[in-house]
N, C-alpha and C positions, 0 to 999 in steps of 0.2 A: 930231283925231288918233286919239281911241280909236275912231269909226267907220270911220277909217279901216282900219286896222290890221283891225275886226271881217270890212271887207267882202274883206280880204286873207286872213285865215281861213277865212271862209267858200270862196272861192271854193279854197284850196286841200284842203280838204274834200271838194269836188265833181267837183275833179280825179284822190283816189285812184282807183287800182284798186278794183272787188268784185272779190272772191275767189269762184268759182264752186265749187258743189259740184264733186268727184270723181268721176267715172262709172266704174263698175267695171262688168268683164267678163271672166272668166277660168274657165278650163276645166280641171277635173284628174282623170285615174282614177281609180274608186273601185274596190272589191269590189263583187258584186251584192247582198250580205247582209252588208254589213259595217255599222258603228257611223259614227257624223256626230255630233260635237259643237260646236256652234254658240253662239257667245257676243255680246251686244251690248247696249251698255250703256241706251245712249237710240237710239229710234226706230221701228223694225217689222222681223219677220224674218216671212217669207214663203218656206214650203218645201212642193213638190210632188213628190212621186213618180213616176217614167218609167222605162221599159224600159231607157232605157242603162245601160252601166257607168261612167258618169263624174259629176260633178258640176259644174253650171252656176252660177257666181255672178254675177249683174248686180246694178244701182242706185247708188247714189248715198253717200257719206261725205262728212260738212260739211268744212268747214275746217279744224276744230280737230282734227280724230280725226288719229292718228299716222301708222296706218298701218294694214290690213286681212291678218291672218298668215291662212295656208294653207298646212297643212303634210296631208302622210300619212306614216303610219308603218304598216306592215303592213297590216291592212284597218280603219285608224283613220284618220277625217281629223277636221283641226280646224280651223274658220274662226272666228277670235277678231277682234273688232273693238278695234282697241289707243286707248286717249285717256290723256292725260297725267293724272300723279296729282292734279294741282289744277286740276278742273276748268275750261274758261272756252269764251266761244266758244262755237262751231257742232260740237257730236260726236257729232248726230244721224247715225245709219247707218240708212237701210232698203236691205234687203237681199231679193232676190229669188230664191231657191235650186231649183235641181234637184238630187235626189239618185236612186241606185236605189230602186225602189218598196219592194225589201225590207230597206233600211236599218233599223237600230235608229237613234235620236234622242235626244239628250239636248241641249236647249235651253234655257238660261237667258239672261233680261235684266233689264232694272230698271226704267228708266222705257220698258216694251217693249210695244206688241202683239206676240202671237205667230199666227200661221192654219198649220195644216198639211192639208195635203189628200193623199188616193191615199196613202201612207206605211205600209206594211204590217206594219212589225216591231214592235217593243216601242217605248213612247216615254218619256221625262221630260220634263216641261214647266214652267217656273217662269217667274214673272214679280213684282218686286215690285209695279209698279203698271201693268198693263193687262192688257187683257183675253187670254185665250188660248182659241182654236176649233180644232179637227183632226176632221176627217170622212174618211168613208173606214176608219175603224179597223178592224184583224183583229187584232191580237193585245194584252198588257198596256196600259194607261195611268195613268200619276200625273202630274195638273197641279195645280198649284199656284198663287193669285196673292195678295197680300196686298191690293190694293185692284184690284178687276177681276173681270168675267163669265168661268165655266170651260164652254165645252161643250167633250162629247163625242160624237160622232154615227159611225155605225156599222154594223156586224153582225157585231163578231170575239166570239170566245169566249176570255175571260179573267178578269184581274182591271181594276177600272177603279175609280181615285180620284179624286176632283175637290173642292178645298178652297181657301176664298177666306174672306178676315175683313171683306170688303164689297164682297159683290156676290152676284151669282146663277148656281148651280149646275143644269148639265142633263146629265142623259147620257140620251141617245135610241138605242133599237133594237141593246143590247147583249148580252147573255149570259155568266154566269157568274157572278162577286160583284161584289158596286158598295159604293162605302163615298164619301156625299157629305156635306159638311158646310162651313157658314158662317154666321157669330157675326151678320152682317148684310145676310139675304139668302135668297131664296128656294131651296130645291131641288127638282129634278122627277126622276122618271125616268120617263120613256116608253117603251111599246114593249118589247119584247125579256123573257128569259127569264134570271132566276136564283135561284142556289142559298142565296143568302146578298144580303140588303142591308141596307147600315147606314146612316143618315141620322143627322145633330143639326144644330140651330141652336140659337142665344137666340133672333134676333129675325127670324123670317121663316117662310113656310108651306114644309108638305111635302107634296110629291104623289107617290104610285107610281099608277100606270097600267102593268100590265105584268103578267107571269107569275110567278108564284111555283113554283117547282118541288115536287114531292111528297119532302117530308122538308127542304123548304128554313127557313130561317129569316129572318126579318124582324123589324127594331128603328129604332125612330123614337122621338125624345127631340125636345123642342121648350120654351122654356121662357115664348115669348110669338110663338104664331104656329099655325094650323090644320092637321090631320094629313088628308088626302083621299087613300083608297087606296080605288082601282076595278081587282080581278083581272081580266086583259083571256084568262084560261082559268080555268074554275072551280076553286074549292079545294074538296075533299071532303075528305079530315080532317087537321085542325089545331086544335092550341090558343089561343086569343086571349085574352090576359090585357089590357086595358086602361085607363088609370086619367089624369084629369084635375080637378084643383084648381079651377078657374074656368073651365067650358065645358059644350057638350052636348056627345052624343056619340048619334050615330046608326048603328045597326048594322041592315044589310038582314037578317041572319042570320038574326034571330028575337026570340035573349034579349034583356033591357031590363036597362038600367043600374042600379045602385042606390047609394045615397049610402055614402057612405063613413064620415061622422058626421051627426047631428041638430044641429051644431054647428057648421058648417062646408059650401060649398057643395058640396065634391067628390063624385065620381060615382067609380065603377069595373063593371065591368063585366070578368068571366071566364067562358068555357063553352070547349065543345069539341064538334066537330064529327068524325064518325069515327073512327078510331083514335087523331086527334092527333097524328100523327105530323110535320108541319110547327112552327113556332111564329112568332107574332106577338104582339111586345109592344110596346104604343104608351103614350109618358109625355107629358102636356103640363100645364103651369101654368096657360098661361092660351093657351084655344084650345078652338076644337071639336073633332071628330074624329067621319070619317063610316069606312064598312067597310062596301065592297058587293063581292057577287061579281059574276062572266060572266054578264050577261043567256041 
């Protein structure tokens, strides 16, 4: 009897429906320089920049999601992906966006990749746990992810933040200030020209490859992980104050390191070059730290 009954479940098991994802596709006016704010909880949000004046949303909404709101209000739109407040189920959304290229951006998700491409205006970007990419950049950016890789790629002239508490940080071929930082995780900056860059980790190296501006400033804090800056245009004069706990420290410049105590392994290492008039101060606990100019 109870096999029976099992092979009566079974088979009425086999008989439900699947519930198919949702396919989305809808089309709304934008401004050409107005603001997009985009919300989704789990899944991937995917926005590219184009000459029209409207906004393209395609992809897919599982089961469980409620409902996908799109609204505008003046030159505001807002595509919110709605799921019920006790999660359950299928409420992954990936979403595939056009907006105008000069839109301003403010993106948040949580269990989210984010990619934006072509996207000209100012951006916000937040992610708790995945990674977020936007290339194409001209103007501000601040990304943010708590578990997840942040680039930034580019040529705008601004300010540009990129912070992760585990993962790794890049901003490539920017200008103006950069301020990167991650407790677990590498950061780089490539490429590109500024006035001001801020770096920190705990646990991960730091690389600038890049331009330092004349009168610019540069600070790199590290508390277990290697400092590598190679000027990609020569610095003529700046001060370089440098100092590491447990590391070498290799300076193309000239001066040589000297100990900090007879008692203790630390190094430091201060001079100046020209007027001085830039500054570069590099902290590390335990790390080396190289400092070469423009071949």
């Amino acid at each position: 009897m109870k096999q029976a009954n099992l092979i009566v479940l079974a088979a009425g098991i086999a008989s439900m429906p699947v519930v198919a994802d949702e396919q989305v596709n809808q089309t709304i006016d934008a401004s050409s320089d107005g603001y997009v704010e985009i919300f989704n909880t789990s899944g991937s949000i995917e926005v590219t920049g184009w000459s029209k004046d409207s906004i393209e949303i395609t992809g897919t909404l599982g089961d469980s999601v409620e409902e996908l709101i799109v609204e505008r209000d003046g030159n505001e739109v807002l595509i919110r992906v709605e799921v019920p407040n006790r999660h359950w189920g299928d409420i992954d959304a990936d979403l595939t966006i056009k907006v105008p290229e000069r839109s301003s951006l403010e993106v948040t998700g949580v269990s989210t990749d984010i990619e934006i491409e072509d996207v000209l205006g100012e951006q916000s970007l937040s992610s708790v746990s995945g990674d977020i990419d936007t290339r194409g950049v001209a103007d501000d950016v601040e990304a943010e992810s708590v578990s997840g890789d942040v680039d930034i790629q580019g040529n705008g002239n601004g300010s540009f933040e990129g912070a992760t508490v585990s993962g790794d940080v890049m901003v490539k071929g920017m200008s103006g200030s950069v301020d990167v930082e991650s407790v677990s995780g590498d950061v780089d900056v490539i490429g590109g020209s500024y006035e001001d860059a801020y770096f920190e980790t705990v646990n991960g190296d730091q690389t600038f490859h890049a331009e330092l501006k004349s009168g610019g400033d540069l600070s790199m804090e590290s508390v277990n992980g290697t400092v590598d800056i190679k000027f990609s245009v020569p610095v003529t004069s700046a001060r370089f104050d440098i100092e590491t706990f447990n590391g070498s420290i290799r300076n193309c410049f000239g001066p040589k390191p000297e100990r900090t105590s007879k008692y203790s392994p630390g190094l430091e290492l201060s001079f100046t070059i020209g007027d001085g008039d830039a500054r570069i101060e590099i902290e590390t606990l335990n790390g080396s730290v190289n400092v070469c100019n423009a071949d």
